[in-house]
mmCIF file of the N, C-alpha and C atoms, coordinates in Angstrom:
data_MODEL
# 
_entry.id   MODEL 
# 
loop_
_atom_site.group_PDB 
_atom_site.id 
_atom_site.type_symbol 
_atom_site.label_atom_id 
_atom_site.label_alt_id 
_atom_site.label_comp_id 
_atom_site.label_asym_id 
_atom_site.label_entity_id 
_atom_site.label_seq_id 
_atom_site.pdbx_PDB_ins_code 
_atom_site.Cartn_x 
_atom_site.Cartn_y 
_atom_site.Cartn_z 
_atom_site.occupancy 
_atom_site.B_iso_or_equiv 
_atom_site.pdbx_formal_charge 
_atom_site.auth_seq_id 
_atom_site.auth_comp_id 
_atom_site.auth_asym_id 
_atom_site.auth_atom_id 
_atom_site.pdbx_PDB_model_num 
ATOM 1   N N  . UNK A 1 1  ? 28.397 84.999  25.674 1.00 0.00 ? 1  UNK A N  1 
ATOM 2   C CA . UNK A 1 1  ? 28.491 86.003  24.617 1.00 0.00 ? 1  UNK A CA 1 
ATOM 3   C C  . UNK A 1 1  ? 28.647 87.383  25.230 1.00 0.00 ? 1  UNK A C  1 
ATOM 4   N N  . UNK A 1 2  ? 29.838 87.796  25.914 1.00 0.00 ? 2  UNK A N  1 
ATOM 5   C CA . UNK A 1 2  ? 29.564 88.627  26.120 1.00 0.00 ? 2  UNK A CA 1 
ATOM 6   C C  . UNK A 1 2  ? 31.423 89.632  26.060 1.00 0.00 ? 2  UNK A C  1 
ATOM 7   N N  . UNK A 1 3  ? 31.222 90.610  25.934 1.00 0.00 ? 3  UNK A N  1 
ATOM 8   C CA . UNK A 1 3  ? 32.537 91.108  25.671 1.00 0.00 ? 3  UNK A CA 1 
ATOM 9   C C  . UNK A 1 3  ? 33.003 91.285  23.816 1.00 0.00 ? 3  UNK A C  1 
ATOM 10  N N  . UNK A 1 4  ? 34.038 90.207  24.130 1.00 0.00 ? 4  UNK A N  1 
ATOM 11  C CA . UNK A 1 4  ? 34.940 89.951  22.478 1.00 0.00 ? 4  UNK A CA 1 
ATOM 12  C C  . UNK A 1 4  ? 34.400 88.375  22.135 1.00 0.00 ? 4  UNK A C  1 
ATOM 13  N N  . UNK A 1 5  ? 33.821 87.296  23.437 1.00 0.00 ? 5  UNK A N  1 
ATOM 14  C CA . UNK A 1 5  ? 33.688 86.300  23.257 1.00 0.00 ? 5  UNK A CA 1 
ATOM 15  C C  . UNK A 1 5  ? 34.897 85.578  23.161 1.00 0.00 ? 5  UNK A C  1 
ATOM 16  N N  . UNK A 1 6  ? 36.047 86.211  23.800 1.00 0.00 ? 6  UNK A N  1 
ATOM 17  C CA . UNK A 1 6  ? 37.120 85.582  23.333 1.00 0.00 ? 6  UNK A CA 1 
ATOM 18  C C  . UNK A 1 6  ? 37.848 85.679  22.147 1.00 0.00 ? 6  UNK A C  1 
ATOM 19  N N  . UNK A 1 7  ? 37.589 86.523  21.290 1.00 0.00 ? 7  UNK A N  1 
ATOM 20  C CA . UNK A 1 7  ? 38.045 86.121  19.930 1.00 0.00 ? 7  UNK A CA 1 
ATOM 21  C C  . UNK A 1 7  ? 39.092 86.205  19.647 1.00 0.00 ? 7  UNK A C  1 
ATOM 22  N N  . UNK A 1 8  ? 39.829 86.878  20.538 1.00 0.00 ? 8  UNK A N  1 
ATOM 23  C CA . UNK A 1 8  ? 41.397 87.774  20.390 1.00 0.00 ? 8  UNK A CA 1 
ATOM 24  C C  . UNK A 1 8  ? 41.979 86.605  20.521 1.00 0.00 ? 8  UNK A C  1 
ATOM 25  N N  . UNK A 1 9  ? 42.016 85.826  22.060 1.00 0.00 ? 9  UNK A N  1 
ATOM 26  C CA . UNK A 1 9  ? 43.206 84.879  22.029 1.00 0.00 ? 9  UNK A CA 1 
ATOM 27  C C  . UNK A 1 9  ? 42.697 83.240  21.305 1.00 0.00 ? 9  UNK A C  1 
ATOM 28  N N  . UNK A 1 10 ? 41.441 83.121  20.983 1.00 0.00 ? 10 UNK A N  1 
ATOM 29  C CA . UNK A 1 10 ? 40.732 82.000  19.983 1.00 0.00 ? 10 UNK A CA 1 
ATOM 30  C C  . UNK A 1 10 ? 42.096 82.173  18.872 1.00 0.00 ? 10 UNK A C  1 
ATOM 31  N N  . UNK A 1 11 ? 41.284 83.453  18.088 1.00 0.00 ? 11 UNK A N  1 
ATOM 32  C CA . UNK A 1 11 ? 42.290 83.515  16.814 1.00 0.00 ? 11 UNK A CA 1 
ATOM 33  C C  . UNK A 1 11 ? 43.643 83.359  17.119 1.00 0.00 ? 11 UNK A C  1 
ATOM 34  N N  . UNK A 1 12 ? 43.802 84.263  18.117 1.00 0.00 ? 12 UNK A N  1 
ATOM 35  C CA . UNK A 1 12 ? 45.550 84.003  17.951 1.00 0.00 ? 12 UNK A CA 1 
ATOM 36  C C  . UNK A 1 12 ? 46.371 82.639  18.255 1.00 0.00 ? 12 UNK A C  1 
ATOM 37  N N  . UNK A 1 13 ? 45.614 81.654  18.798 1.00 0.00 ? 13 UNK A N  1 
ATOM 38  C CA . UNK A 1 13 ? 45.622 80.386  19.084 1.00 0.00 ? 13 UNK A CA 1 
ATOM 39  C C  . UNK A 1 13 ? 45.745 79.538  17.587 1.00 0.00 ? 13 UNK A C  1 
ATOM 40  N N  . UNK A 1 14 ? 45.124 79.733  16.634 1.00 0.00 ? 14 UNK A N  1 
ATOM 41  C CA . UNK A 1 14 ? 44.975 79.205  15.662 1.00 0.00 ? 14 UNK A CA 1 
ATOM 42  C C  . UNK A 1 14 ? 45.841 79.580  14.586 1.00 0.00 ? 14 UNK A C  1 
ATOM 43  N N  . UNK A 1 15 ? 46.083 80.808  14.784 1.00 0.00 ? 15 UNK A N  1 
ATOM 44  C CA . UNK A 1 15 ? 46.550 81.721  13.203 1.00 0.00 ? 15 UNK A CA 1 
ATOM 45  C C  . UNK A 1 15 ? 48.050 80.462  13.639 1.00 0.00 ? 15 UNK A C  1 
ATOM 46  N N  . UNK A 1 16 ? 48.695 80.327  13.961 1.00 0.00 ? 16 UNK A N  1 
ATOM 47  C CA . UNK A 1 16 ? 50.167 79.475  13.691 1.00 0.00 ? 16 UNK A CA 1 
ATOM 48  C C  . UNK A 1 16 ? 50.210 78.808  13.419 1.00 0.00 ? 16 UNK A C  1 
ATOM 49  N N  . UNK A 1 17 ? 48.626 77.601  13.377 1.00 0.00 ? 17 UNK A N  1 
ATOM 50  C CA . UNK A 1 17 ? 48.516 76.385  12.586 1.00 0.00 ? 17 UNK A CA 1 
ATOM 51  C C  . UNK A 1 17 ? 48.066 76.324  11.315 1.00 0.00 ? 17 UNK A C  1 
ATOM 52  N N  . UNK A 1 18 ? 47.712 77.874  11.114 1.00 0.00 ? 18 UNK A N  1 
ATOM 53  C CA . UNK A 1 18 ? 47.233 78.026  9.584  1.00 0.00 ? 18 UNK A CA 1 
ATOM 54  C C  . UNK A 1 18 ? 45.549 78.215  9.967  1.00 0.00 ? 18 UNK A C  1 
ATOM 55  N N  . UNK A 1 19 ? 45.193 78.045  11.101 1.00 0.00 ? 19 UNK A N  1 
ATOM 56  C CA . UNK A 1 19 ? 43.754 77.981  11.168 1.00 0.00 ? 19 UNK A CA 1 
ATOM 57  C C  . UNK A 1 19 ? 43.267 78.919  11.439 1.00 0.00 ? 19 UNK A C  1 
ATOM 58  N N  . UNK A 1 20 ? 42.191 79.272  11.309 1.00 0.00 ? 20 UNK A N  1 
ATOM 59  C CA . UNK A 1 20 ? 41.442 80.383  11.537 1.00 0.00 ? 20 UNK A CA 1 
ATOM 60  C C  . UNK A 1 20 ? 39.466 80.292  12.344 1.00 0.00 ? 20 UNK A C  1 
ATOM 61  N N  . UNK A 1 21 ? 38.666 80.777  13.173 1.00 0.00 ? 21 UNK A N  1 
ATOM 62  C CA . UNK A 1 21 ? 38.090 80.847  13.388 1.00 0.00 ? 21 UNK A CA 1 
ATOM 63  C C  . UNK A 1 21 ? 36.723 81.958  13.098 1.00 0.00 ? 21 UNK A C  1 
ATOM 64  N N  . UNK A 1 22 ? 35.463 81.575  12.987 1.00 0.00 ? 22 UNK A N  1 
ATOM 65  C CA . UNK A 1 22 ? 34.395 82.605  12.339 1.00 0.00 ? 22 UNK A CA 1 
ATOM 66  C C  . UNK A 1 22 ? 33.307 82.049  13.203 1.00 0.00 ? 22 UNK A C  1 
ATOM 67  N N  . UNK A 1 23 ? 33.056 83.932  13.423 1.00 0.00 ? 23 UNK A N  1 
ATOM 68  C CA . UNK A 1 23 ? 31.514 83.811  14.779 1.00 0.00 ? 23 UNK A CA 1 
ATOM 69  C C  . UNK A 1 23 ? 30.376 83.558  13.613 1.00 0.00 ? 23 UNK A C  1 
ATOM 70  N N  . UNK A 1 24 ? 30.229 82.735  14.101 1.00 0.00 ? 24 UNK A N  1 
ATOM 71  C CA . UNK A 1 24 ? 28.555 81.540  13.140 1.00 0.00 ? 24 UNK A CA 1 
ATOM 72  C C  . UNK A 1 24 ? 27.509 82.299  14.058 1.00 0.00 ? 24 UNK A C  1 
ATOM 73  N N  . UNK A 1 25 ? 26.873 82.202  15.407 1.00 0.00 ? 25 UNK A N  1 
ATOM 74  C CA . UNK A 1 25 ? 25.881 82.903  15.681 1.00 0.00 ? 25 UNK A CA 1 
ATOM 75  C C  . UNK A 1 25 ? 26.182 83.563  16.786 1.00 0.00 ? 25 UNK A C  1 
ATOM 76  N N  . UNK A 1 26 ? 25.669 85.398  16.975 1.00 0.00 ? 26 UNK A N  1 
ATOM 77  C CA . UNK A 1 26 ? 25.792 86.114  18.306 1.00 0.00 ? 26 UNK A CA 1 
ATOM 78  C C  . UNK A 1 26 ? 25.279 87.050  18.462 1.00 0.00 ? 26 UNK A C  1 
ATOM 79  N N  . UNK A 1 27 ? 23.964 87.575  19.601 1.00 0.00 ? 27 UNK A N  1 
ATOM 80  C CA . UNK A 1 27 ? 23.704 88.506  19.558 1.00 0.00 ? 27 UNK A CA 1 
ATOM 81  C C  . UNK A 1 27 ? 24.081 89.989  18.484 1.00 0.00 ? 27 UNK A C  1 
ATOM 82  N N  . UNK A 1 28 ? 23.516 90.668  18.643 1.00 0.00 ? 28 UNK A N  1 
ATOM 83  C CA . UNK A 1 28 ? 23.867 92.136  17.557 1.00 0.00 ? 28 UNK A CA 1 
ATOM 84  C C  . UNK A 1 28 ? 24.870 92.908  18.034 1.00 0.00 ? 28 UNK A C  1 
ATOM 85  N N  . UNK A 1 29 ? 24.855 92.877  19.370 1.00 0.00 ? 29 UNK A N  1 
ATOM 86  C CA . UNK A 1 29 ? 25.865 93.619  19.929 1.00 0.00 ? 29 UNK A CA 1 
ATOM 87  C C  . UNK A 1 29 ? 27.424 93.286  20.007 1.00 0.00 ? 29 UNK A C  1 
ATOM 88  N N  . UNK A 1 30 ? 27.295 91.806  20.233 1.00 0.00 ? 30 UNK A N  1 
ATOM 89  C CA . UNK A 1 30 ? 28.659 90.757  19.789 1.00 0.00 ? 30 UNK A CA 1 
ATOM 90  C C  . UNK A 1 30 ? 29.155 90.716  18.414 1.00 0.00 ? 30 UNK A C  1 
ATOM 91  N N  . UNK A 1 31 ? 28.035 90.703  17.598 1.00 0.00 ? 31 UNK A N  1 
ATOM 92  C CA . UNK A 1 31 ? 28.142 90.764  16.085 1.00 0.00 ? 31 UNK A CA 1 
ATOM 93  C C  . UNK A 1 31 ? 28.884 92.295  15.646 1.00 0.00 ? 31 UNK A C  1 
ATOM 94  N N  . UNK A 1 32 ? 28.161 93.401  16.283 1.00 0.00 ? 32 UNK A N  1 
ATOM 95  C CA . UNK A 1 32 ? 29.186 94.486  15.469 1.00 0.00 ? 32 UNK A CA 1 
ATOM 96  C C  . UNK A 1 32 ? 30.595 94.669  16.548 1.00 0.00 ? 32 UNK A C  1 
ATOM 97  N N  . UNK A 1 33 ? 30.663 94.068  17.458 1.00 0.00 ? 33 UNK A N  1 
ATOM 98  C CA . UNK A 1 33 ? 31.633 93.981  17.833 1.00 0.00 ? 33 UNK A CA 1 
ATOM 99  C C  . UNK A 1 33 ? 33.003 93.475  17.999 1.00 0.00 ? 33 UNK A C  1 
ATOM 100 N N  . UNK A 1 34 ? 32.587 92.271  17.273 1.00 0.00 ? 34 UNK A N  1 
ATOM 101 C CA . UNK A 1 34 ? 33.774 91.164  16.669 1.00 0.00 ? 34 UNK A CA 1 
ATOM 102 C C  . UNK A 1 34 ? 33.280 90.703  15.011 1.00 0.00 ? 34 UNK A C  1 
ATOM 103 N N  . UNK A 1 35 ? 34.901 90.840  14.000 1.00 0.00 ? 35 UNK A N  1 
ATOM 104 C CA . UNK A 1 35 ? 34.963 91.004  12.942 1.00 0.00 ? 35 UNK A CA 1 
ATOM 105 C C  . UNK A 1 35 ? 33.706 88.867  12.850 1.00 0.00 ? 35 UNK A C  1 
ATOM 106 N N  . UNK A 1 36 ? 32.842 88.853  11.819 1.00 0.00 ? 36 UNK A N  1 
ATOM 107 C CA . UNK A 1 36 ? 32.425 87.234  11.430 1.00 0.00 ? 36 UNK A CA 1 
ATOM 108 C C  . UNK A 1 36 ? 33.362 86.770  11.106 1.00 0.00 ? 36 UNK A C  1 
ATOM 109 N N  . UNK A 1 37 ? 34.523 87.681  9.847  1.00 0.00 ? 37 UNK A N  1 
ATOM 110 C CA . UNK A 1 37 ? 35.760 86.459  10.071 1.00 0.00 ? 37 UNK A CA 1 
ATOM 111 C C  . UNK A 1 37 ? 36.908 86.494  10.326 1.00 0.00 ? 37 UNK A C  1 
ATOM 112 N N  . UNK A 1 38 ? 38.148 85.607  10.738 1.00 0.00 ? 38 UNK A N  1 
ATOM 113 C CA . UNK A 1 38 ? 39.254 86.245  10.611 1.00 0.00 ? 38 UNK A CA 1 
ATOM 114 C C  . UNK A 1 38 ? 40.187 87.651  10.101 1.00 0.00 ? 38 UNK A C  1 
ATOM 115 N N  . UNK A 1 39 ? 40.675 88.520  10.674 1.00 0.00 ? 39 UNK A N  1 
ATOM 116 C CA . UNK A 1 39 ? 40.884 89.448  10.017 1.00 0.00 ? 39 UNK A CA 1 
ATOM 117 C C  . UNK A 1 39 ? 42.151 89.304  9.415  1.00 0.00 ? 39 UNK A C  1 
ATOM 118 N N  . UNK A 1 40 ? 42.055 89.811  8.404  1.00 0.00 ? 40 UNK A N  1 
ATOM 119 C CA . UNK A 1 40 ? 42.459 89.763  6.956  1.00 0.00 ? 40 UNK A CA 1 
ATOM 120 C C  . UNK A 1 40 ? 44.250 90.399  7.101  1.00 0.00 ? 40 UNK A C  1 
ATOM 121 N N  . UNK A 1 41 ? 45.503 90.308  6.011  1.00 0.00 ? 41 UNK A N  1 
ATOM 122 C CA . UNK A 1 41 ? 46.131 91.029  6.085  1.00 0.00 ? 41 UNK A CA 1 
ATOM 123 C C  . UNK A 1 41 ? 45.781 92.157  5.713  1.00 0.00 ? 41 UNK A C  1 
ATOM 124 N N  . UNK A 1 42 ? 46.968 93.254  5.490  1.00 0.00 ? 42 UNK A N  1 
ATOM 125 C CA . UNK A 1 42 ? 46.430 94.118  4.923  1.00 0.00 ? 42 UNK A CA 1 
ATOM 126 C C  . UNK A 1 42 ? 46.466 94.295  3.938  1.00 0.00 ? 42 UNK A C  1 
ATOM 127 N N  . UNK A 1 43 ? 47.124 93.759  2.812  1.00 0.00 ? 43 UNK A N  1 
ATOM 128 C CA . UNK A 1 43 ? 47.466 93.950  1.455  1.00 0.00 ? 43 UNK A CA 1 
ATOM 129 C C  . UNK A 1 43 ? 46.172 93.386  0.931  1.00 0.00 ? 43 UNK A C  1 
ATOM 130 N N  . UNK A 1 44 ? 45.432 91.932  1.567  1.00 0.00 ? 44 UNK A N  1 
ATOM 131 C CA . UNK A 1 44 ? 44.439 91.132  1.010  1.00 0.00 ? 44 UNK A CA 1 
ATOM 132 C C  . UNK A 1 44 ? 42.963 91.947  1.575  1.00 0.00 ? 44 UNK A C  1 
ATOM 133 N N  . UNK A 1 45 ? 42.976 93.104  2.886  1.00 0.00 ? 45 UNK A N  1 
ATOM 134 C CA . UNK A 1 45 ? 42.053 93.832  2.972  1.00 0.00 ? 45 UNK A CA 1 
ATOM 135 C C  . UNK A 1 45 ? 41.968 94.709  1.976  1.00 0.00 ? 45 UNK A C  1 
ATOM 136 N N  . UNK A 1 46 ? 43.224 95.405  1.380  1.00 0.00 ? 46 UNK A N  1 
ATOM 137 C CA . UNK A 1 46 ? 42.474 96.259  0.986  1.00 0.00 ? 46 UNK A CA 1 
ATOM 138 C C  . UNK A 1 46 ? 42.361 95.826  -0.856 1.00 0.00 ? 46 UNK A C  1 
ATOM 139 N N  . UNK A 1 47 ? 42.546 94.865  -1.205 1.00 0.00 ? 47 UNK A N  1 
ATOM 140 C CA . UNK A 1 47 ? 42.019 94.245  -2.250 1.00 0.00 ? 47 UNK A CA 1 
ATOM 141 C C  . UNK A 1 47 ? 40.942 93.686  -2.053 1.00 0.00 ? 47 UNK A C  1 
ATOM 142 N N  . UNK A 1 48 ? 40.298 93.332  -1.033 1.00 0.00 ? 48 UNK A N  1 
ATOM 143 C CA . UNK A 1 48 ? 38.607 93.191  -0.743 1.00 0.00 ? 48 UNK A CA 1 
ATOM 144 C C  . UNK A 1 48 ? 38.055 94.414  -0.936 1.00 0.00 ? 48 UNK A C  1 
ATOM 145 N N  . UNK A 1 49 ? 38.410 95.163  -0.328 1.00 0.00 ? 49 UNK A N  1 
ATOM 146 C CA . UNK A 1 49 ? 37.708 96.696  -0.499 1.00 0.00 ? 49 UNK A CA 1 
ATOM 147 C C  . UNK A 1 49 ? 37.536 96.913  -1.455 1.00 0.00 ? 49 UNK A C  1 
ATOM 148 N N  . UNK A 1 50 ? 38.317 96.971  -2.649 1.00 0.00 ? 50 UNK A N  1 
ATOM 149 C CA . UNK A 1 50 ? 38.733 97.077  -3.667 1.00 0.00 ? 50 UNK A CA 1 
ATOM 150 C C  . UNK A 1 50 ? 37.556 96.610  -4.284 1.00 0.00 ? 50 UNK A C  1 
ATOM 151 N N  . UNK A 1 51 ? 37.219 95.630  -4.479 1.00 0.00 ? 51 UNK A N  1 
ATOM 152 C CA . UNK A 1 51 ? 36.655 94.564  -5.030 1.00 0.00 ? 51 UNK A CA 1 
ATOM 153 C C  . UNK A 1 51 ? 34.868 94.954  -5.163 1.00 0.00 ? 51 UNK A C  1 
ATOM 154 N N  . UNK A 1 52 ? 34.835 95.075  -3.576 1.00 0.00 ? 52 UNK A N  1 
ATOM 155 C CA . UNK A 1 52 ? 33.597 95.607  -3.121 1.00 0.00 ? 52 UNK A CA 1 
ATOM 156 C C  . UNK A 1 52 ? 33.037 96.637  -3.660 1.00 0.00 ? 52 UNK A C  1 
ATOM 157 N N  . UNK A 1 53 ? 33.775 97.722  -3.851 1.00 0.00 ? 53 UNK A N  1 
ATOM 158 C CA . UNK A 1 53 ? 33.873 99.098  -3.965 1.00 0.00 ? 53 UNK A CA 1 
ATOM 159 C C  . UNK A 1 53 ? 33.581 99.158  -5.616 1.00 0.00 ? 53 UNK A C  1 
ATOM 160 N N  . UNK A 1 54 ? 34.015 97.887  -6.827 1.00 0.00 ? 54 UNK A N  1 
ATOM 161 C CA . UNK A 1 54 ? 33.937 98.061  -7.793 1.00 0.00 ? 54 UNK A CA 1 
ATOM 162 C C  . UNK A 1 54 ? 32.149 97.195  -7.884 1.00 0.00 ? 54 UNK A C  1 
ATOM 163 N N  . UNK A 1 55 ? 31.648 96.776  -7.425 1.00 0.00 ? 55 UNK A N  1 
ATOM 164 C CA . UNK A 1 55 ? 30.462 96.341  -6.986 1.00 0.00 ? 55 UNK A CA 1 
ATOM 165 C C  . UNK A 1 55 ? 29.348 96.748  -6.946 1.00 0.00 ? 55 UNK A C  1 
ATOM 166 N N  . UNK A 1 56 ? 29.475 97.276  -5.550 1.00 0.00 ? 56 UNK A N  1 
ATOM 167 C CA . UNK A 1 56 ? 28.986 98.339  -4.930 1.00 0.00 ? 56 UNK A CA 1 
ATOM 168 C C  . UNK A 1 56 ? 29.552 99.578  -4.390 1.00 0.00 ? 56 UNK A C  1 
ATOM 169 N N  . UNK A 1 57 ? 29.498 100.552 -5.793 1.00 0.00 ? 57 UNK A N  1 
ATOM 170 C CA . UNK A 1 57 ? 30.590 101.652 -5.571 1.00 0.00 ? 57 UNK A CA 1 
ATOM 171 C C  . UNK A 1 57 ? 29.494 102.561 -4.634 1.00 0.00 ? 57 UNK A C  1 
ATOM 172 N N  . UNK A 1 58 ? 28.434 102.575 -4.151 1.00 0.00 ? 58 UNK A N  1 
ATOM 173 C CA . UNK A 1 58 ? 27.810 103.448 -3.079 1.00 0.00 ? 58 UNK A CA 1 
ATOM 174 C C  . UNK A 1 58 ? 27.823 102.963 -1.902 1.00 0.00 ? 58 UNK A C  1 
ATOM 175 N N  . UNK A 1 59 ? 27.920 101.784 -1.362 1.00 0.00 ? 59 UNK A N  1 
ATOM 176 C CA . UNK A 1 59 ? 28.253 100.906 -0.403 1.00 0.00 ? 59 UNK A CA 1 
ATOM 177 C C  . UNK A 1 59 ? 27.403 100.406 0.562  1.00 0.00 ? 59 UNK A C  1 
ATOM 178 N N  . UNK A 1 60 ? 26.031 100.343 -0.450 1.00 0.00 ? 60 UNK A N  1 
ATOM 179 C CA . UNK A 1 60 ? 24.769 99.933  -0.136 1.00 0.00 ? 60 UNK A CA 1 
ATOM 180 C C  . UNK A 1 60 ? 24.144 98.122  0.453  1.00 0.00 ? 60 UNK A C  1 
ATOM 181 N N  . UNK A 1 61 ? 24.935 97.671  -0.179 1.00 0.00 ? 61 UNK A N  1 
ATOM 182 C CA . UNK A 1 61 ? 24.688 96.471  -0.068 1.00 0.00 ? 61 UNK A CA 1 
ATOM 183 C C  . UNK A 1 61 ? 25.768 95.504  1.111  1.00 0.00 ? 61 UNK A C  1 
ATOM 184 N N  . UNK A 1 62 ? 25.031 95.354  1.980  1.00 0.00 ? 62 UNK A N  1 
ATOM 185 C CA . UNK A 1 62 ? 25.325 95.065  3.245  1.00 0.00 ? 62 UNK A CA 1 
ATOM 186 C C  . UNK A 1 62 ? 26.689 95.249  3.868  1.00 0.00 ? 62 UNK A C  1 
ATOM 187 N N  . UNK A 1 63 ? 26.799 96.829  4.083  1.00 0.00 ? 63 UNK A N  1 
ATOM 188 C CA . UNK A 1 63 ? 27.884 97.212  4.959  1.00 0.00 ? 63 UNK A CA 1 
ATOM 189 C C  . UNK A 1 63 ? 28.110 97.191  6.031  1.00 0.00 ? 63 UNK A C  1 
ATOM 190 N N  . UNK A 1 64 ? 29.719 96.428  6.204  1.00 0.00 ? 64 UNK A N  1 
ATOM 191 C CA . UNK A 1 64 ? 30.305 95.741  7.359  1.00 0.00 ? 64 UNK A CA 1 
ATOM 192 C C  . UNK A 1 64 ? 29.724 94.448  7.538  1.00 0.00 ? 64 UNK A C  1 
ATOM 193 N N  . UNK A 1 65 ? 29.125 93.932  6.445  1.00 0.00 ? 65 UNK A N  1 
ATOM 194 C CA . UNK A 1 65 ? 28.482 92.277  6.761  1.00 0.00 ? 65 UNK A CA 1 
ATOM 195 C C  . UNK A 1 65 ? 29.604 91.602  7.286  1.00 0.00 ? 65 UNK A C  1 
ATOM 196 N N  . UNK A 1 66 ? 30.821 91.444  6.050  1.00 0.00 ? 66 UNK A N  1 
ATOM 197 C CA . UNK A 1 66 ? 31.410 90.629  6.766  1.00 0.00 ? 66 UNK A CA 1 
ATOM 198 C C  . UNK A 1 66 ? 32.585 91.193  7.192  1.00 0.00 ? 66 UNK A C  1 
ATOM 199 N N  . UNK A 1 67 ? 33.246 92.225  6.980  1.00 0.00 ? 67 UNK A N  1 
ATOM 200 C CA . UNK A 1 67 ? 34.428 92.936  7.803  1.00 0.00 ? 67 UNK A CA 1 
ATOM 201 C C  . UNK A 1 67 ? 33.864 94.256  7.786  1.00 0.00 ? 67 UNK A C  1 
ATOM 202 N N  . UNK A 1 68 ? 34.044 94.860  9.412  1.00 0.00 ? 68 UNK A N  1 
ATOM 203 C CA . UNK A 1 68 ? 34.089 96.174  9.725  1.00 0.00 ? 68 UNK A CA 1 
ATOM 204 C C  . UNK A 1 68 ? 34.799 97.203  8.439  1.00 0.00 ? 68 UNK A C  1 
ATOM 205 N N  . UNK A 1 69 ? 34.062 98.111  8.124  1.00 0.00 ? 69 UNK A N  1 
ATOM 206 C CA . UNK A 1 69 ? 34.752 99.144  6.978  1.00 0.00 ? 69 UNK A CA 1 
ATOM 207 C C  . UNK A 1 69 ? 34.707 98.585  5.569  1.00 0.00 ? 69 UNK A C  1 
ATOM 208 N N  . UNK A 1 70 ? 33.937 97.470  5.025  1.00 0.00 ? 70 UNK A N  1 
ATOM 209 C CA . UNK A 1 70 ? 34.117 97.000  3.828  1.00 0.00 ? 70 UNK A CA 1 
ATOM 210 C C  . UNK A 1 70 ? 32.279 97.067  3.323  1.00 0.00 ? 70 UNK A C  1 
# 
């Protein structure tokens, strides 16, 4: 666990089969450092945001749980 854990070329390994990969358990420091899940396009990020934001429009409830900035 240390670095990215790999995640860069994991994912990019997968994204062509349609698959995707998510860090299940890692230190705190690994954790804010690599997204828990696949990252998103962008059209479908920022309709998460979106989403969130109509939610929790103060952005109280567990920010960046599961993507950095959401």
């Amino acid at each position: 666990a240390e670095g990215d854990a790999a995640a860069v070329p994991i994912r990019a390994a997968l994204k062509p089969m349609g698959g995707h990969a998510t860090l299940m358990r890692a230190p705190l420091s690994l954790r804010a450092a690599v997204d828990v899940f696949q990252p998103q396009a962008p059209a479908l990020a920022a309709l998460a945001r979106r989403v969130k934001e109509s939610f929790d429009p103060a952005g109280r409830l567990d920010p960046g749980r599961m993507y950095h900035g959401i």
